[in-house]
C-alpha positions as CSV (number, residue, x, y, z in Angstrom):
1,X,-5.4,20.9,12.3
2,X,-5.1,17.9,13.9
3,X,-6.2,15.7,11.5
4,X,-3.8,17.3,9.0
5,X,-0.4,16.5,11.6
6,X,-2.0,13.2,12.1
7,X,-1.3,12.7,7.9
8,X,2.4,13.3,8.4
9,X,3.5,12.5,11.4
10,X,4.7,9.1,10.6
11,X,6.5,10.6,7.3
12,X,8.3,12.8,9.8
13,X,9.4,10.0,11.3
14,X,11.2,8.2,8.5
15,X,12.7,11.8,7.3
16,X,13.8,15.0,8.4
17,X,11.5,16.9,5.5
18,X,8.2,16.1,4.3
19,X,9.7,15.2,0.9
20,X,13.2,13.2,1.9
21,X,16.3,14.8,2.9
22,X,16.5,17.9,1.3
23,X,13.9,20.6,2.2
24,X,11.4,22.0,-0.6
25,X,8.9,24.4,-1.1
26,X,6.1,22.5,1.2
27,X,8.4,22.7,4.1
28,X,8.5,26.5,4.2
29,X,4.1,26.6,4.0
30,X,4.3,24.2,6.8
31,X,7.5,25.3,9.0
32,X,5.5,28.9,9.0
33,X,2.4,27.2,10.4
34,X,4.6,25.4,13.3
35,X,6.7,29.1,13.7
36,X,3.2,31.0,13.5
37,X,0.9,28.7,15.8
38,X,3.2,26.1,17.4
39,X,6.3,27.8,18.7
40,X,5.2,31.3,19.3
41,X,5.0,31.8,22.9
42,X,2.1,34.7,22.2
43,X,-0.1,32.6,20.3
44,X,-3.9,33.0,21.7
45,X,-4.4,29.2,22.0
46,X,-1.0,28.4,23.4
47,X,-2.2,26.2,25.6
48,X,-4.3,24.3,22.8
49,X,-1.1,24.5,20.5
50,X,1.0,23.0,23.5
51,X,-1.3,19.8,23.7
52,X,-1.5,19.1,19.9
53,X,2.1,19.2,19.5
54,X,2.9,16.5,22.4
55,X,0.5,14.6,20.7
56,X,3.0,14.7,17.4
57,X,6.6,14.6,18.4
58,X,8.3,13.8,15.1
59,X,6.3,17.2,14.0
60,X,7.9,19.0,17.1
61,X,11.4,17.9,16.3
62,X,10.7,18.5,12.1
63,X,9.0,22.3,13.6
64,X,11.9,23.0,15.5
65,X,15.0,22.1,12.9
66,X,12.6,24.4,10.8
67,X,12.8,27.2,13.1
């Protein structure tokens, strides 16, 4: 997964979607992911998830407008 947030964490960073300004289809496949395995408190691997989104803060701010 990593790999993948390394990819667009400097887009995230020059925009507030993956695409520009305006969300679109990809931000809804990729929100989920950060709703399903980033910000849910009962994830198995929370502790995991925790350490992979410090490393990616314009993903944590682009997860949490999402959510």
């Amino acid at each position: 997964m990593s790999p993948f947030l390394d990819s667009i964490e400097a887009r995230l960073g020059k925009s507030k979607w993956l695409v520009g300004d305006q969300i679109c289809m990809i931000d809804f496949w990729v929100g989920a992911m950060y709703a399903d395995k980033y910000a849910n408190k009962d994830h198995p691997y929370k502790g995991l998830m925790d350490k992979v989104i410090a490393a990616h803060p314009n993903f944590k701010r682009y997860g949490d407008d999402f959510v």
